[in-house]
GUPA-298579 format. One line per 3 residues: number of its first residue (from 1); their letters; for each residue x, y, z of C-alpha. Coordinates in pm, 1 decimal, always signed. Layout:
NUM> A> X Y Z; ...
//
This chain:
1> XXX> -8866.7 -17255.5 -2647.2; -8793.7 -17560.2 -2938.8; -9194.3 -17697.4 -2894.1
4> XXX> -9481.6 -17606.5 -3105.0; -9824.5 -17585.5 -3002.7; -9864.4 -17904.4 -3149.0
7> XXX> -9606.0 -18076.0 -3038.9; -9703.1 -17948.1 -2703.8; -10039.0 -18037.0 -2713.8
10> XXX> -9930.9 -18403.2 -2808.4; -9701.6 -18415.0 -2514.2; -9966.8 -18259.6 -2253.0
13> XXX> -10204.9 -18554.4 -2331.7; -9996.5 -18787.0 -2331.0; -9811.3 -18668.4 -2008.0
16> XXX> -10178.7 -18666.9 -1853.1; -10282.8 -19011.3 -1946.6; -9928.7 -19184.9 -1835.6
19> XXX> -9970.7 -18986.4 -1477.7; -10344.6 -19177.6 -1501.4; -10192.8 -19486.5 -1610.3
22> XXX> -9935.5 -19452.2 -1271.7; -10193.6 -19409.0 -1073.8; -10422.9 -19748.1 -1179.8
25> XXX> -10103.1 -19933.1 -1251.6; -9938.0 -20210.3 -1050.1; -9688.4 -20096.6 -882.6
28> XXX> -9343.2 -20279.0 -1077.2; -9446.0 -20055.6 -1379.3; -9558.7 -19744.8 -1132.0
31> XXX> -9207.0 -19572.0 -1137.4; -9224.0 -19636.4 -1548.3; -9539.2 -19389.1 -1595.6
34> XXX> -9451.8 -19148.0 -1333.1; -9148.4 -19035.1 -1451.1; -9222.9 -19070.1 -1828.0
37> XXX> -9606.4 -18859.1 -1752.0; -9373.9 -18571.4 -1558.0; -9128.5 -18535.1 -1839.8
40> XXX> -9390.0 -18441.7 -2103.8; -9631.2 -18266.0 -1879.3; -9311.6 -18041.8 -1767.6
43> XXX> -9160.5 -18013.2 -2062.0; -9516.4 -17942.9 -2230.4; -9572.7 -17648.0 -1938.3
46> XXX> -9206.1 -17490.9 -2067.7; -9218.8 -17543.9 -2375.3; -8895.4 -17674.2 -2397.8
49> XXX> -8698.7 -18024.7 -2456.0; -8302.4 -18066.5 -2390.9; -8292.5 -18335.1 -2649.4
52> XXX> -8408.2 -18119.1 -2884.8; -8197.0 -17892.8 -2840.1; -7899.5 -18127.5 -2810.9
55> XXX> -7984.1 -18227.7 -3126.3; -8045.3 -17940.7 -3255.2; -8421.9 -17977.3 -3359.4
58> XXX> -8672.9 -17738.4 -3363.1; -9042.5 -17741.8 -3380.8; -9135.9 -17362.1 -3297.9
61> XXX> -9237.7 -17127.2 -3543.1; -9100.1 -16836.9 -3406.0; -8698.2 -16814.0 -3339.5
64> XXX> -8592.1 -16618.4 -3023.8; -8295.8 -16375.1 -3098.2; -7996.7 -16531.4 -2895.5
67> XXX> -7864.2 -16382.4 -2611.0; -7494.2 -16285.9 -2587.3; -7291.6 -16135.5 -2339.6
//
């Protein structure tokens, strides 16, 4: 997990009102909201972004120990 509550929060709203947005839109920008609304509602459910972590940012206040083999 790299998302805070917060920034979770922020991205389950959003995610939400883009999938509403898809659904009243026209139908050039349909595509636009549907896959921008599932990227932060899933990544809001997981808690987790690969972009954050590719870039090494972190919003969560807790760190999870690392697992090694």
């Amino acid at each position: 997990m790299n998302l805070s509550s917060v920034d979770r929060s922020v991205r389950l709203v959003s995610g939400i009102s883009l999938l509403t947005f898809d659904y009243l839109a026209s139908s050039s920008w349909e595509i636009v909201f549907l896959v921008f609304g599932l990227w932060g509602l899933i990544s809001s459910v997981f808690g987790f972004c690969p972009f954050y972590s590719l870039m090494g940012y972190n919003t969560c206040p807790t760190n999870l120990p690392k697992i090694t083999d």
